[in-house]
VOTIFI-40809 format. One line per 5 residues: their letters; for each residue x, y, z of C-alpha. Coordinates in nm, 2 decimals. Example, Ala and Ser with C-alpha at 12.3 -4.5 7.8 and 13.67 -1.06 7.14 Angstrom:
2
as) 1.23 -0.45 0.78; 1.37 -0.11 0.71;
# end
This chain:
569
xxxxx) 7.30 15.85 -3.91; 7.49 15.50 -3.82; 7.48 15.37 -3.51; 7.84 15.24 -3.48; 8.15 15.43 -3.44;
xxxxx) 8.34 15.51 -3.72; 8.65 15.31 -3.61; 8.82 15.13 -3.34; 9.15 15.18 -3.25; 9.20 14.92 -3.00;
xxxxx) 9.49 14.98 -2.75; 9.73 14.64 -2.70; 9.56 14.45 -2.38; 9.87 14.29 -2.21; 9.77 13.90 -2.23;
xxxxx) 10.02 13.81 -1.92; 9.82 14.09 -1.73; 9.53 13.86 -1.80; 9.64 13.53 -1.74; 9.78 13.67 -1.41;
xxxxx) 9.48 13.57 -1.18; 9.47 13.39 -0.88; 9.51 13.02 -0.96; 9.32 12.77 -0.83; 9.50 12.44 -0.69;
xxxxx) 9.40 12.10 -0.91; 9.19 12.27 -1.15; 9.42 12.37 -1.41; 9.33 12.23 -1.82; 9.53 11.94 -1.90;
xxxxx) 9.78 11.97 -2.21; 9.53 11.74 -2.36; 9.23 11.98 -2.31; 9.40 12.26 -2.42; 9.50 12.12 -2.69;
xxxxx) 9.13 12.02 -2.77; 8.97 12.34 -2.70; 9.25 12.51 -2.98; 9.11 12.30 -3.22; 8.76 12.38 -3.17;
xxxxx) 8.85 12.73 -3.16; 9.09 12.71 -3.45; 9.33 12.85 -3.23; 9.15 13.19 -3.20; 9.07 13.37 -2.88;
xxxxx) 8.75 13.40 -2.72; 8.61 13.69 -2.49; 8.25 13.75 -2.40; 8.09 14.02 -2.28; 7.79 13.91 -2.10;
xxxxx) 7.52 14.20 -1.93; 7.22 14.12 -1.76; 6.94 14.24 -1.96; 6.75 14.42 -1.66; 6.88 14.78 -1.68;
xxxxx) 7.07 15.01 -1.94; 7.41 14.94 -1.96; 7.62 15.31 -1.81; 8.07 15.36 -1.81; 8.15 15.10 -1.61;
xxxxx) 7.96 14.85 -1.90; 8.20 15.04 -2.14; 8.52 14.93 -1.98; 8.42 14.64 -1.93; 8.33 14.64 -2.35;
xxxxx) 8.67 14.77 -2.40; 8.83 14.51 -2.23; 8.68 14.23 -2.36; 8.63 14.33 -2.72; 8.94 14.58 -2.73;
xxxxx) 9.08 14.25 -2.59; 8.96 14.03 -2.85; 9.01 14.28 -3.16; 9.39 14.38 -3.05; 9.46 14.01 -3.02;
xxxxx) 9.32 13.87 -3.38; 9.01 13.67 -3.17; 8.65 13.71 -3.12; 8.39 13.86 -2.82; 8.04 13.69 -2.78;
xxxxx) 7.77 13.97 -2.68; 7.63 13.72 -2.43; 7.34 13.80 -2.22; 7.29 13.66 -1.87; 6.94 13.61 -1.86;
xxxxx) 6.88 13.37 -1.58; 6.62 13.61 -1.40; 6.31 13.59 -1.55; 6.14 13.87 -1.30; 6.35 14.16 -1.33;
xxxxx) 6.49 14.15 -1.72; 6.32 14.21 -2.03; 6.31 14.25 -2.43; 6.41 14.63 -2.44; 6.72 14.63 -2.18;
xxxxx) 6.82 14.35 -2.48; 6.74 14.59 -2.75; 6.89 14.88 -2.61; 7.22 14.65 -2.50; 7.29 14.60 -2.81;
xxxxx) 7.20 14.87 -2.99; 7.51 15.03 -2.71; 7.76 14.78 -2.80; 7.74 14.85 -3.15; 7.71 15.26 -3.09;
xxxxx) 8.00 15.23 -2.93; 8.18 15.08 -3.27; 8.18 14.71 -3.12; 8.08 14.43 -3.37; 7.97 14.14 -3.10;
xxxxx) 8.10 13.80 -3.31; 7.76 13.63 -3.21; 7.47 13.75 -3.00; 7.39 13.47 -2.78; 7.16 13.46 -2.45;
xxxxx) 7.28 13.21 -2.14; 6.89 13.09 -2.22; 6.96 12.94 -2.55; 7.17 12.67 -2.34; 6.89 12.62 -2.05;
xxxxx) 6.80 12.22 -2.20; 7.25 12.18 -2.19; 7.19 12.37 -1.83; 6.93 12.13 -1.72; 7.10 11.80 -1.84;
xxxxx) 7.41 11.90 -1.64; 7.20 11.92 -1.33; 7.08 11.58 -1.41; 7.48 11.48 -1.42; 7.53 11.63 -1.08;
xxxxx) 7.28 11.47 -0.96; 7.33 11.13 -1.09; 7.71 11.21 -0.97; 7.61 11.29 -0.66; 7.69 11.60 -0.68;
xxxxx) 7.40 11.77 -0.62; 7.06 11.76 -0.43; 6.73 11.89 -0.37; 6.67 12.13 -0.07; 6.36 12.18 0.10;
xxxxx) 6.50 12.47 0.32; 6.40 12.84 0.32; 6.61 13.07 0.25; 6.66 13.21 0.57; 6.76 12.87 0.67;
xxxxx) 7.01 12.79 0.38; 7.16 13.13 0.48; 7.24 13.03 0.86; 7.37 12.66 0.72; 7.61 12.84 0.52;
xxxxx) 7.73 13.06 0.78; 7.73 12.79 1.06; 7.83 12.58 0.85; 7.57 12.28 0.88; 7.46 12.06 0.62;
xxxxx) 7.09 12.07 0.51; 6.89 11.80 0.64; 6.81 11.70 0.30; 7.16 11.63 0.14; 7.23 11.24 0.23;
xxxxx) 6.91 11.18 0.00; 6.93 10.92 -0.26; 7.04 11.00 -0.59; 6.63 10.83 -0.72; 6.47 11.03 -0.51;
xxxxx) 6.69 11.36 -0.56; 6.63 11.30 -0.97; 6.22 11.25 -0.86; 6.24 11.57 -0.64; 6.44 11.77 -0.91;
xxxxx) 6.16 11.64 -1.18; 5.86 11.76 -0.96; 6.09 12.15 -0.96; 6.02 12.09 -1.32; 5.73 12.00 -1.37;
xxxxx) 5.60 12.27 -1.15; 5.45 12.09 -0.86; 5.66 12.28 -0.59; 5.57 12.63 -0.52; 5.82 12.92 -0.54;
xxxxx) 6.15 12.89 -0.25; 5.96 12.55 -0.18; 6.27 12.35 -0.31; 6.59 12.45 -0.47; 6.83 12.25 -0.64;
xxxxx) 7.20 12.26 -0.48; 7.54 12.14 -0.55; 7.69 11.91 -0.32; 8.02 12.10 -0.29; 8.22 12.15 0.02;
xxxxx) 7.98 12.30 0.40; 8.35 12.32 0.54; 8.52 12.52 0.32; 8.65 12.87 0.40; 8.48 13.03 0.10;
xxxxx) 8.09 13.11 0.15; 8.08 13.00 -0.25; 8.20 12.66 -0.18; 7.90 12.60 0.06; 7.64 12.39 -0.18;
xxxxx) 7.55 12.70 -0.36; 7.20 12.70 -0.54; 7.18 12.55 -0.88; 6.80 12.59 -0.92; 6.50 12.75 -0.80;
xxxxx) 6.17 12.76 -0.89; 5.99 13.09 -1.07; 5.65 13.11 -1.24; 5.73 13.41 -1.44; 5.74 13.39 -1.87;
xxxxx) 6.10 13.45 -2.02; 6.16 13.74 -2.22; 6.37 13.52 -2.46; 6.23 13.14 -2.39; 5.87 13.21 -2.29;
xxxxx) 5.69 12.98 -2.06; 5.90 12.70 -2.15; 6.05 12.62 -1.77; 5.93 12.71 -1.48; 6.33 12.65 -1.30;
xxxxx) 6.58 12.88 -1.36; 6.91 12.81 -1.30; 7.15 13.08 -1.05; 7.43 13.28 -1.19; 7.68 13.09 -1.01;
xxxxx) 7.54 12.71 -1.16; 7.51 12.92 -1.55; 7.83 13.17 -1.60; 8.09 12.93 -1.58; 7.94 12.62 -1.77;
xxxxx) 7.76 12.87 -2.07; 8.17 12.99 -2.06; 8.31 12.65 -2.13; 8.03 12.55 -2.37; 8.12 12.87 -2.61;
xxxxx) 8.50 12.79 -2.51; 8.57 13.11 -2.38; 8.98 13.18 -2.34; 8.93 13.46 -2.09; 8.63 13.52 -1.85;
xxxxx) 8.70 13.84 -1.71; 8.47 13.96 -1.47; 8.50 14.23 -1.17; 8.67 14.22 -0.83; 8.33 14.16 -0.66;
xxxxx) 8.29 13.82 -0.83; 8.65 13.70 -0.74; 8.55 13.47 -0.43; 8.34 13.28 -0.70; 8.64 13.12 -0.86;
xxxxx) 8.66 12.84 -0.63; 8.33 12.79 -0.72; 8.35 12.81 -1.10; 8.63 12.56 -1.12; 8.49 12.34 -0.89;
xxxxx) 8.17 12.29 -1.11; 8.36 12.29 -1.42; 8.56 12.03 -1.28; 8.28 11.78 -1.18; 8.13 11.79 -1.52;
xxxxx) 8.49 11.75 -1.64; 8.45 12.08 -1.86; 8.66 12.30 -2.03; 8.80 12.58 -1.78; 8.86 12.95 -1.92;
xxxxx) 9.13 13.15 -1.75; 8.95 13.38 -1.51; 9.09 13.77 -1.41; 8.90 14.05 -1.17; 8.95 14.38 -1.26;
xxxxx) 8.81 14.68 -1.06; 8.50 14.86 -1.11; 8.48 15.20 -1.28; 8.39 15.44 -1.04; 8.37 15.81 -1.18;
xxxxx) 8.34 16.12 -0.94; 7.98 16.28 -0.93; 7.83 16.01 -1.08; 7.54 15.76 -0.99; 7.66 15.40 -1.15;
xxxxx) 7.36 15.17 -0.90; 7.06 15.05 -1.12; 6.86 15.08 -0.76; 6.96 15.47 -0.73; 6.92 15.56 -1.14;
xxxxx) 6.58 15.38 -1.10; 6.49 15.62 -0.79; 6.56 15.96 -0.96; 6.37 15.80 -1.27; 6.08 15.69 -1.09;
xxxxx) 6.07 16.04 -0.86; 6.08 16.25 -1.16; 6.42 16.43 -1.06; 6.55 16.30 -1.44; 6.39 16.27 -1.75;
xxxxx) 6.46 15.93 -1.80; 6.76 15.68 -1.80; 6.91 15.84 -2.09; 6.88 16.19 -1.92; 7.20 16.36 -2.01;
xxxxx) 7.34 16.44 -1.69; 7.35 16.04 -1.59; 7.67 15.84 -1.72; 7.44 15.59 -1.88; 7.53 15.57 -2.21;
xxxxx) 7.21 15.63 -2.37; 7.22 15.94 -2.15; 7.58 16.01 -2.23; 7.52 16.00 -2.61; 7.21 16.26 -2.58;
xxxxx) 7.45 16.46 -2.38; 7.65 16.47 -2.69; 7.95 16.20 -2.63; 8.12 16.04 -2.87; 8.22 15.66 -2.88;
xxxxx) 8.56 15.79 -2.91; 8.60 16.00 -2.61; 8.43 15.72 -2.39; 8.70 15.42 -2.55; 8.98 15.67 -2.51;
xxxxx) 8.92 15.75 -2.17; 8.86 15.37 -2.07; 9.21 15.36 -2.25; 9.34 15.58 -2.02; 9.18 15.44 -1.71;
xxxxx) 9.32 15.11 -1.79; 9.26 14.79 -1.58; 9.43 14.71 -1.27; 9.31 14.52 -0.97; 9.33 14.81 -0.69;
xxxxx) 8.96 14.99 -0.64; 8.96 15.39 -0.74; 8.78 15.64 -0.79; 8.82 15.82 -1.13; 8.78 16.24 -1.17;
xxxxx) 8.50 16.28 -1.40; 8.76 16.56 -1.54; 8.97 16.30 -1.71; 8.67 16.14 -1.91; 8.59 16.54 -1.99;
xxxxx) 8.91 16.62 -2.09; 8.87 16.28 -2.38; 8.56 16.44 -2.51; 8.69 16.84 -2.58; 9.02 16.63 -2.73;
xxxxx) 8.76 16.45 -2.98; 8.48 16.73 -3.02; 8.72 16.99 -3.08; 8.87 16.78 -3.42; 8.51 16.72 -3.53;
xxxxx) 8.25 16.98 -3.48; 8.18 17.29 -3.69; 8.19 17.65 -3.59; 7.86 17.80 -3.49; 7.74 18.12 -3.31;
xxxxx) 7.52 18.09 -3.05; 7.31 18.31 -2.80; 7.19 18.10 -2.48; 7.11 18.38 -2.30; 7.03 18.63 -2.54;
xxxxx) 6.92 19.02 -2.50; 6.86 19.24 -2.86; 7.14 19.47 -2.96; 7.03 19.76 -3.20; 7.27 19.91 -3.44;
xxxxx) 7.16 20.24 -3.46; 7.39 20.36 -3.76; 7.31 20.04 -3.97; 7.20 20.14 -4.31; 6.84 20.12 -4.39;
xxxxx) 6.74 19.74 -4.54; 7.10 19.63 -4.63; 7.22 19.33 -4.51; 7.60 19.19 -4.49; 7.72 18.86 -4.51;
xxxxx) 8.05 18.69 -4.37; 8.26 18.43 -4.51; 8.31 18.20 -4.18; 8.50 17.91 -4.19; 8.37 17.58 -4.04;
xxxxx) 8.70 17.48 -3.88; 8.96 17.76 -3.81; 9.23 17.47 -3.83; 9.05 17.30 -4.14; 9.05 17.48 -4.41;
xxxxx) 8.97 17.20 -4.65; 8.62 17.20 -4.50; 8.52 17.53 -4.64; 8.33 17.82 -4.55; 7.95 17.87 -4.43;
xxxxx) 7.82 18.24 -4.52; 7.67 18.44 -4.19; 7.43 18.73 -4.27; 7.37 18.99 -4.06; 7.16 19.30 -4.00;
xxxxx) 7.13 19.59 -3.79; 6.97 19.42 -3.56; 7.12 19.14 -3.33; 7.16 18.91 -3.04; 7.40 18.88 -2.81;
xxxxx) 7.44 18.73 -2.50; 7.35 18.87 -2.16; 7.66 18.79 -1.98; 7.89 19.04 -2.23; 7.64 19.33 -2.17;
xxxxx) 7.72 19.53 -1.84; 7.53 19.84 -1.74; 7.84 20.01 -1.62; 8.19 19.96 -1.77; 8.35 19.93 -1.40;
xxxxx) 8.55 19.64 -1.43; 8.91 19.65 -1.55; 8.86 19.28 -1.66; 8.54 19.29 -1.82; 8.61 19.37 -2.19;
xxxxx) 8.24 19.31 -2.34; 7.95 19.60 -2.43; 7.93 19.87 -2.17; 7.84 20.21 -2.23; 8.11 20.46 -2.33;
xxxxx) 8.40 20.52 -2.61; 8.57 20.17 -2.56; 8.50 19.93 -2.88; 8.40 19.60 -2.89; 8.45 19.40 -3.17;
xxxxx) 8.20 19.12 -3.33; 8.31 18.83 -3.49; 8.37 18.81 -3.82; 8.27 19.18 -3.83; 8.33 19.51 -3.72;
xxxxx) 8.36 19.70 -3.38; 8.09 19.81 -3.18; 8.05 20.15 -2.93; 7.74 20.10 -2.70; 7.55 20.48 -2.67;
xxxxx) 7.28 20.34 -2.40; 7.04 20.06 -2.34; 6.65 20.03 -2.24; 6.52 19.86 -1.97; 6.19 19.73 -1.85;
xxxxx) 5.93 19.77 -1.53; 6.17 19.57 -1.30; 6.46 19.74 -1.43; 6.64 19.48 -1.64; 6.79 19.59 -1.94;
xxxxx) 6.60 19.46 -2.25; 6.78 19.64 -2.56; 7.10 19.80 -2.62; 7.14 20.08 -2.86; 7.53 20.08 -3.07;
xxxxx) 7.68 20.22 -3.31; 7.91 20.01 -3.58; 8.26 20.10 -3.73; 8.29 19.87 -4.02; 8.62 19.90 -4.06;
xxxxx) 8.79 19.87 -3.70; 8.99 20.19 -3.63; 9.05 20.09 -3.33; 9.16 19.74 -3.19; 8.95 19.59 -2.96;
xxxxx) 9.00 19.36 -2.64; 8.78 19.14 -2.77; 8.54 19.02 -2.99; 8.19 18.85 -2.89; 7.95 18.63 -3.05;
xxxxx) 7.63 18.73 -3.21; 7.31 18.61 -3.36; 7.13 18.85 -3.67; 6.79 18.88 -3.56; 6.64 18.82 -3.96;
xxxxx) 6.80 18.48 -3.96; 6.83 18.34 -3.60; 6.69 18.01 -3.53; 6.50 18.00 -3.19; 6.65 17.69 -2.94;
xxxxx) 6.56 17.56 -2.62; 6.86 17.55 -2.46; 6.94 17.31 -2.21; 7.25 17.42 -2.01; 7.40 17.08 -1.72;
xxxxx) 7.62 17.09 -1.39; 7.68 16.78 -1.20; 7.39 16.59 -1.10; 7.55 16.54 -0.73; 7.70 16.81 -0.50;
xxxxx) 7.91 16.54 -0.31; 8.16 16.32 -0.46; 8.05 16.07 -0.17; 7.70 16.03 -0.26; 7.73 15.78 -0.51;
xxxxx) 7.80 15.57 -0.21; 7.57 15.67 0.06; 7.23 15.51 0.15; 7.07 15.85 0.14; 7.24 15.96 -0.19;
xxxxx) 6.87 16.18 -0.24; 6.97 16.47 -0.03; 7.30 16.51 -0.20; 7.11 16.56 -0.57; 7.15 16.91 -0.77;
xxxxx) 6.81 16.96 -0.81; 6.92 17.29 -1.04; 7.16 17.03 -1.22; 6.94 17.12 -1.52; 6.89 17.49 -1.68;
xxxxx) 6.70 17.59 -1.98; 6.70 17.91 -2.15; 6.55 18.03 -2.49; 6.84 18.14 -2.71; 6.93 18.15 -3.08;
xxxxx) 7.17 18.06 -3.33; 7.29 18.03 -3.66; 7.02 17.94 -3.90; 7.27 17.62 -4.03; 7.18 17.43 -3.77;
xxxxx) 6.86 17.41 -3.82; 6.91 17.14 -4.05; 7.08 16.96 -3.82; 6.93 16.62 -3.71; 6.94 16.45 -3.37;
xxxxx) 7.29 16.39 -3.21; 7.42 16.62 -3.42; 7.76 16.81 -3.26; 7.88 17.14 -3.28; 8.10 17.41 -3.13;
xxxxx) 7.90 17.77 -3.01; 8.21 17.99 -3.05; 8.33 18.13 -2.69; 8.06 17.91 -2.51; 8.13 17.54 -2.54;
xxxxx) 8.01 17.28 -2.73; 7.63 17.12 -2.85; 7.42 16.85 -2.98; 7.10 16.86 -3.10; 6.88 16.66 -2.82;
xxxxx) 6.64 16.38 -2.95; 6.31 16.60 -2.81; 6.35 16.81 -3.10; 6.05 16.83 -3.39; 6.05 17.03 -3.69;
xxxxx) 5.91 17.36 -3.54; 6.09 17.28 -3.16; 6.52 17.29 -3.18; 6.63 17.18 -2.84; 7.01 17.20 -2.76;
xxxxx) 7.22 17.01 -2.49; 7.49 17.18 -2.39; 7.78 16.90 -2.38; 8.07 17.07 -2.24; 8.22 17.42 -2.19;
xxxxx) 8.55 17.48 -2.46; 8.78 17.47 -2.12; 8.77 17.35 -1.75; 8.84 17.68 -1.61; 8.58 17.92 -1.80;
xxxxx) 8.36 18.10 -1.60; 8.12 18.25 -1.82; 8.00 17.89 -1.95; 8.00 17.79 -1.55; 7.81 18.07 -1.44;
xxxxx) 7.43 17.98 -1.49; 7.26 18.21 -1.71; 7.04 18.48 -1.51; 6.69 18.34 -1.56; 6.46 18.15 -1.36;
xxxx) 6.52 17.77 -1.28; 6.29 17.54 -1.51; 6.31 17.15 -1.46; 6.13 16.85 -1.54;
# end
């Protein structure tokens, strides 16, 4: 099964929307080095997507993917999958795997893979410019007191050094003769200016920790703020677009690209995806991972996207709905109903017809004649005919599911089995009249006793879903609500108390014996219930089932919980 979407069908990204960012006085690209950077570029534009590799990338990661490579691909240019892989402690070879592998599920074609490491000797020679510029210097204070400098705004007693003994500091950071926050590297940029960034931000620092990507090649890293916007202009990047959070950094960026006299992308915030019910923080995903309460980061009730493709999304659905979110510059909160909405549009196009029993109690058809069995002609897609028809046997013995068996027909509304004359028809076959049921020791029905008209006298109200007992596959079936029972937790320090710890529901049910040759991630539509994918804990003698998503919003049988015992992980 490929990894990549089918296709892309990028939506046009507005260019002027882009180039629409807060400019920055005196540090606009010269004619001269526009014209320069077009030649190097061949006049093609460049966009970069650039993660850190310390977590798994979730939605708001796929905006930003359709930005920048919808961008890129609607516009005739290219997208770098850059990773920003200053922080030696925290990232590590399988967030990079498992980026990637993302990107490309999600039908992106990255027009190099680069890390911000592959530049860390370019990195390091630029620090020696600064330097020999005076531009920047070594700092011997802690952190705590490089924080109050910044906010009183006092210079460090170390910046009036010389440029020889700033370049014979910034050699010992190398050569690892300082110890961890002993000495940072800073840029000597502007202790007056309004904008915290401007305040001789850190360049380096020192960390004893092996590189993921690099090894133990350095033992100085340089910050995000010193690498983002000169790794940018050395891959001449037309458009750095980045979110709102990162928008007092500008002054900042052009500042340093100024100094070295580098080429300067055009830089636009957009705001962060925020989705109702949904935990986005690494710090949060980490907790529930770490406590158990999930089954791992891509557990499908989180919007990571490993989780959301085990839940059964498609690439599709996820692009469209970032379509439809758009970008704008004002922070929101999207209704998680809009991104569902995308996926029953795609899923119901796709996925096959299937009959499925989640919750599934044994219906005996008492007039069935002895040893025959009956099959139907179903079709695959009622609206598709040119996929063709699956056969369905059944015998006179079946399942159905709990939730259209009622003891006692009282309910005007309620048009599944109940004992008495009225029929009930079955899919695809004939109608059903329920004569009385058996129950066990607690008094819960177990079987239902029927008899069959094959050849529907009567019209009935409705017809249910069933399951012959001689072919039907066994299936643990996971059934999801929301993960969260407050819209507001995703923001709140104490986000644990608000968790759905019954987010999570499995039943033993059956279905169609088709799908057992299914294989992981594959997608289809249980008739009446909602639609499934085959979960990746499946084996050969175990079929486990994720419910994705009920057929409509408003259905109540798929949003009642089936009537057995909560089981989670």
């Amino acid at each position: 099964m490929s990894t990549e979407a089918e296709a892309i069908n990028p939506v046009k990204k507005d260019l002027k929307i882009l180039l629409s960012g807060r400019p920055v006085a005196d540090y606009q690209p010269s004619a001269e080095e526009v014209a320069a950077h077009k030649a190097r570029t061949n006049d093609k534009l460049l966009f970069r997507f650039p993660p850190e590799p310390n977590g798994f990338l979730h939605i708001g990661h796929a905006k930003s993917m359709n930005l920048n490579f919808g961008s890129a691909l609607a516009n005739g240019g290219q997208c770098y999958l850059r990773y920003d892989d200053t922080n030696p402690a925290t990232e590590d070879v399988q967030f990079t795997a498992a980026i990637e592998e993302m990107a490309r599920w999600m039908g992106w074609k990255p027009w190099k893979v680069t890390y911000s490491s592959d530049y860390f000797q370019e990195l390091y020679d630029l620090a020696i410019k600064l330097i020999k510029d005076g531009n920047a210097y070594v700092c011997h204070s802690t952190a705590a007191e490089v924080k109050k400098q910044r906010e009183d705004r006092t210079n460090s007693p170390h910046r009036d050094r010389s440029i020889e003994e700033n370049l014979r500091e910034f050699e010992k950071m190398r050569t690892g003769r300082y110890a961890e926050s002993e000495a940072t590297l800073r840029v000597k940029c502007d202790m007056q200016h309004d904008n915290p960034n401007m305040r001789d931000f850190i360049a380096y620092r020192v960390v004893y920790h092996p590189h993921h990507h690099v090894g133990d090649k350095w033992c100085i890293y340089p910050s995000y703020d010193y690498t983002h916007c000169i790794v940018d202009s050395l891959e001449d990047i037309d458009f750095s677009l980045c979110t709102l959070e990162f928008e007092t950094r500008r002054e900042s960026y052009f500042w340093l690209l100024h100094v070295l006299g580098m080429w300067k992308p055009n830089v636009w915030e957009f705001s962060r995806l925020n989705v109702t019910g949904s935990l986005l923080s690494k710090r949060k995903i980490n907790t529930l991972v770490r406590r158990g309460v999930v089954r791992g980061f891509d557990d499908p009730r989180l919007l990571t996207l490993a989780g959301m493709r085990r839940r059964g999304y498609t690439p599709e659905a996820i692009n469209k709905f970032c379509d439809l979110v758009g970008i704008t510059r004002s922070n929101n909160v999207i209704s998680i109903k809009m991104l569902e909405n995308s996926l029953r549009e795609d899923l119901d196009e796709k996925c096959p017809r299937r009959q499925l029993v989640a919750d599934p109690i044994k219906l005996v058809i008492d007039n069935w004649p002895a040893g025959e069995t009956k099959t139907y002609k179903c079709p695959e897609h009622p609206r598709k005919p040119e996929l063709g028809e699956r056969d369905v046997e059944m015998c006179g013995e079946i399942y159905i599911d709990r939730s259209d068996f009622h003891e006692v027909d009282d309910n005007t509304k309620f048009y599944g089995i109940a004992p008495g004359p009225r029929p009930v028809g079955l899919k695809y076959g004939g109608n059903l009249y329920c004569k009385s049921f058996e129950k066990d020791a607690s008094g819960n029905p177990t079987v239902i006793h029927c008899d069959i008209d094959f050849d529907r006298k009567e019209k009935p109200k409705t017809n249910i879903t069933w399951v012959s007992c001689h072919k039907a596959v066994g299936a643990e079936c996971r059934q999801y609500t929301y993960l969260l029972n407050d819209d507001q937790a995703a923001i709140a320090d104490d986000f644990m108390q608000y968790v759905n710890t019954s987010s999570e529901i499995i039943t033993q049910g059956f279905v169609e014996a088709v799908v057992k040759s299914n294989t992981v991630f594959d997608k289809f539509q249980a008739e009446r219930f909602g639609y499934y994918v085959v979960d990746s804990d499946t084996t050969p003698d175990h079929l486990v089932l994720n419910c994705i998503i009920s057929l409509k919003e408003d259905k109540e049988k798929v949003a009642a919980p089936p009537r057995v015992s909560n089981k989670k992980k």
